[in-house]
C-alpha positions as CSV (number, residue, x, y, z in Angstrom):
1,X,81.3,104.9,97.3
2,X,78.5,106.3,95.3
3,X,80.3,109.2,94.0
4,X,83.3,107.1,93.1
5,X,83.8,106.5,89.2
6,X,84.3,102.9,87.9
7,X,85.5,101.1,85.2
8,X,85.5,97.3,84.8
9,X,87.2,95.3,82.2
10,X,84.9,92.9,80.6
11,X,87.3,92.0,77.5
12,X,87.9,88.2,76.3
13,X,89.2,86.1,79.2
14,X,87.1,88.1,81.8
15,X,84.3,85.7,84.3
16,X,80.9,86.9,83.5
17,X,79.8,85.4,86.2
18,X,81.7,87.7,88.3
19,X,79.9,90.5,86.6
20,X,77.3,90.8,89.6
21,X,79.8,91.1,91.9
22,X,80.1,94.4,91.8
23,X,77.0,95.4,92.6
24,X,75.1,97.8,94.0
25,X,78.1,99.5,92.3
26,X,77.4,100.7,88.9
27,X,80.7,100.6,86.8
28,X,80.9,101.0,83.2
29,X,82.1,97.8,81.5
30,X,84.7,98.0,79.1
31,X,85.7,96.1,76.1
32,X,89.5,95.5,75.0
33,X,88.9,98.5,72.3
34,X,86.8,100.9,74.9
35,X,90.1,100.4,77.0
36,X,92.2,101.5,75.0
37,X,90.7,104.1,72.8
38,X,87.6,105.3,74.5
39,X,87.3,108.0,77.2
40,X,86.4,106.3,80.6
41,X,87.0,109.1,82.7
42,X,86.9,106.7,86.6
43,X,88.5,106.8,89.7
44,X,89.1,103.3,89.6
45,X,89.9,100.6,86.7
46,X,89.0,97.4,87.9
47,X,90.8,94.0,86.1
48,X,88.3,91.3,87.4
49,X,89.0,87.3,87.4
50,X,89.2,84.7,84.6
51,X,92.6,84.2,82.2
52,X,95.7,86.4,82.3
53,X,96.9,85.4,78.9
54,X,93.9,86.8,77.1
55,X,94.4,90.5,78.7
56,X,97.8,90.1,77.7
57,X,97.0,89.5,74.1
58,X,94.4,92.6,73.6
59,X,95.9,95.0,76.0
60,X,99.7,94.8,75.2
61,X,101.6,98.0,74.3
62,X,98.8,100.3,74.0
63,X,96.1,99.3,76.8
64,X,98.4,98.9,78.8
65,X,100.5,102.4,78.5
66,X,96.7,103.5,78.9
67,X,96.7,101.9,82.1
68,X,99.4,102.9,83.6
69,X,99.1,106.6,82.5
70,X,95.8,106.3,84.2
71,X,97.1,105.1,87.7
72,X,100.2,107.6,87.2
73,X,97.8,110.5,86.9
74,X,96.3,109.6,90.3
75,X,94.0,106.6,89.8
76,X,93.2,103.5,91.8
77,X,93.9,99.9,90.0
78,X,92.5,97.0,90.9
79,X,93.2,93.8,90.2
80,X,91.2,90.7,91.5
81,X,92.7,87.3,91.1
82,X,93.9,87.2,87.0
83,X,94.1,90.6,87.3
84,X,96.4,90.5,90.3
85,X,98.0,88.0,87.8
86,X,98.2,90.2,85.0
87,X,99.6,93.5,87.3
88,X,102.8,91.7,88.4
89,X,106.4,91.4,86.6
90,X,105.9,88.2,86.1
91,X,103.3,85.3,86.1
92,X,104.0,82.0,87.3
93,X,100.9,79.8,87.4
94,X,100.8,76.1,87.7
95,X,104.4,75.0,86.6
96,X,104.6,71.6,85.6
97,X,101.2,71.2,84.9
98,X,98.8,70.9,82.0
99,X,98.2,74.9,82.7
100,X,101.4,76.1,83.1
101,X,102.0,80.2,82.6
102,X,105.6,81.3,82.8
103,X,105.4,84.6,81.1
104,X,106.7,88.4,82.1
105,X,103.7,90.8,81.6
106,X,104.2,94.8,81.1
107,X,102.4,96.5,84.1
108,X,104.6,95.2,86.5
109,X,102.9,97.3,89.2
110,X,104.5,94.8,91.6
111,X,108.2,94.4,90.6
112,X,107.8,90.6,91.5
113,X,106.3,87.6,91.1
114,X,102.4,86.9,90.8
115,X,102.7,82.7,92.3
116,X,100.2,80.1,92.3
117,X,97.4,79.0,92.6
118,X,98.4,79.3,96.0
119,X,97.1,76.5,98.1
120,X,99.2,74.2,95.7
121,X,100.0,73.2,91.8
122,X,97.4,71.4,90.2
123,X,94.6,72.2,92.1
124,X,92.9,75.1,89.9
125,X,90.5,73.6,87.2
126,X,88.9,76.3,84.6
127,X,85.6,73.7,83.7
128,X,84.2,73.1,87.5
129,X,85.0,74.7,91.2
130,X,87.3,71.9,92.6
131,X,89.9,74.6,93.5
132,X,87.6,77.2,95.5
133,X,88.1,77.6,98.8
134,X,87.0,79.7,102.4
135,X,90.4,81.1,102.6
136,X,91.4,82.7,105.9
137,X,92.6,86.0,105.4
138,X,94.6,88.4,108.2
139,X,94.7,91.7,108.2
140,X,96.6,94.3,110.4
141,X,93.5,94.6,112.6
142,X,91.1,91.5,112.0
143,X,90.8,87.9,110.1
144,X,87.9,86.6,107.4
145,X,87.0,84.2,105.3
146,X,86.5,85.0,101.6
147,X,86.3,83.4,98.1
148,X,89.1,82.2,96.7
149,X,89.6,80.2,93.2
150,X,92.8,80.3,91.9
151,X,94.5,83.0,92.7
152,X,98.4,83.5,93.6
153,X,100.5,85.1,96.3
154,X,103.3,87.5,95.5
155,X,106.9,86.8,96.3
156,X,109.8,89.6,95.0
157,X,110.6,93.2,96.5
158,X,108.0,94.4,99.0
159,X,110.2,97.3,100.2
160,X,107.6,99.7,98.1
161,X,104.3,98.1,98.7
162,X,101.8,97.5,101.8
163,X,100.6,93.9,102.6
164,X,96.9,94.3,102.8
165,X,96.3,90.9,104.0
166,X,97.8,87.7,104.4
167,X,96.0,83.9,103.8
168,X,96.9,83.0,107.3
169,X,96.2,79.1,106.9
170,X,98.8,79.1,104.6
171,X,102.5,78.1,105.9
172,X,104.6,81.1,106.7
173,X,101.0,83.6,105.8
174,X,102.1,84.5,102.2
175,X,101.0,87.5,101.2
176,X,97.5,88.0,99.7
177,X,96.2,91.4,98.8
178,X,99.1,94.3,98.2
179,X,99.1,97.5,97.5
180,X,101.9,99.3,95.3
181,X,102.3,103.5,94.4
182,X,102.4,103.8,90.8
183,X,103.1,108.0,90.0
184,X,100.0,109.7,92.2
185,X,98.2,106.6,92.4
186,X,98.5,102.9,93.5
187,X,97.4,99.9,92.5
188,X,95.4,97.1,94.7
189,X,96.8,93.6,93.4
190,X,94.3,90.8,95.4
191,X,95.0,86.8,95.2
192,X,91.2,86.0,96.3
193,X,88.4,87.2,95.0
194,X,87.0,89.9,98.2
195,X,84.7,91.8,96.0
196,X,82.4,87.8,96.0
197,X,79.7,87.7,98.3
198,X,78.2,84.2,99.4
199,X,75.4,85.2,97.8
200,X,76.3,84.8,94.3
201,X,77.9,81.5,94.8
202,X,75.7,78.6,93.4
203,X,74.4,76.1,96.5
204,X,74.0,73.5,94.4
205,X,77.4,72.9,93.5
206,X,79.3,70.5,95.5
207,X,82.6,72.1,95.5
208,X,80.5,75.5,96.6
209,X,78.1,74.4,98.9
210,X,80.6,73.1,101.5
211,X,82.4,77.0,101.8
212,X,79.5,78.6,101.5
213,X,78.8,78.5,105.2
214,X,82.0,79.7,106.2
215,X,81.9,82.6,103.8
216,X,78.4,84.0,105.2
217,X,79.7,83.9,108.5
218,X,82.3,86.8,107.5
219,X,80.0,88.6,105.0
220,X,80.1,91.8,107.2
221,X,84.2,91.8,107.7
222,X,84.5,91.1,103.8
223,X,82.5,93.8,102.5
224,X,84.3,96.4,105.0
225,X,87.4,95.0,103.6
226,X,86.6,95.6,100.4
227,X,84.6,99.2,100.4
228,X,87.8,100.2,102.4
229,X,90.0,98.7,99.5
230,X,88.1,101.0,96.8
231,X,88.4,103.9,99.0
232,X,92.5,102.5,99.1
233,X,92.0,102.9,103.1
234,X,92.8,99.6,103.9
């Protein structure tokens, strides 16, 4: 993982709090302009959590022909909650509700739908943590808990891409993490955010401090999971 070459996108709309999350990583973080007109020669290109619509605004037409040249050519993208968001045909978030998105975005990595937030309309709120969660997560070989706040589930044409994971205390396990080939590479599109540890998450905070338990208990399957998603051998 050392060797590995990564690039984070920290333009507007990005969480900094989600900034340590990466570590003991050490990406290069990447502004809106950096993106598209600087030479970030990675392996992977990392779209973290926060708001869709911003990356859409700075990254439209030319980031985003920079992106996708970039996982043509061979590289690994990966998107983690907005950025799954934002590498889907289309964005449905919260319809009906003061946050509604219904909007088609240009990646389209997954030909279908990015849906949520997932455990139900109304229940994501941008100014506190009401919406986090311990979401259950199954994978081909194991289950785990991990952070989740937000984030959708996919629903289209999975006839090209591999289910990663599945939030299994969901009805009917909607899918959760996929991966789709773009060119020579692929690109890692996850609803919950599996690059969090429990560690990072304030105790304090009433929303947080109930999950946190459940999270530490499946620290050790989470950060397998998600070395084996930057390596793609998940």
């Amino acid at each position: 993982m050392e060797e590995m070459k990564i690039a984070v996108y920290d333009g507007e709309g990005t969480s900094p709090t989600l900034r340590p999350a990466f570590f003991p990583l050490t990406p290069r973080f990447l502004s809106a302009k950096e993106l598209i007109e600087g030479n970030w020669d990675s392996d992977i290109l990392i779209i973290p959590g926060g708001r869709d619509r911003p990356y859409d605004a700075a990254l439209r037409g030319k980031g985003n022909d920079r992106i996708r040249s970039f996982v043509e050519r061979g590289g690994l993208y990966i998107g983690l909650c907005a950025g799954a968001y934002y590498g889907c045909a289309k964005v449905i978030f919260d319809p009906g509700y003061p946050l509604e998105v219904i909007e088609d975005r240009e990646l389209a990595f997954f030909p279908g739908a990015a849906v949520g937030p997932a455990y139900g309309l109304g229940t994501y709120d941008y100014k506190s943590n009401r919406g986090a969660r311990a979401t259950l997560l199954e994978t081909e070989k194991s289950s785990l808990h991990c952070y989740y706040n937000g984030g959708c589930t996919f629903e289209g044409d999975f006839s090209r891409c591999h289910i990663i994971a599945r939030y299994s205390d969901l009805p009917q396990k909607p899918p959760g993490i996929i991966s789709c080939p773009v060119g020579r590479g692929h690109a890692i599109l996850s609803g919950p955010h599996i690059e969090t540890t429990f560690k990072l998450l304030n105790p304090n905070d009433p929303y947080l401090s109930k999950i946190i338990p459940t999270l530490k208990e499946s620290e050790s399957a989470r950060e397998n999971l998600w070395s084996q998603l930057l390596s793609h051998s998940a």
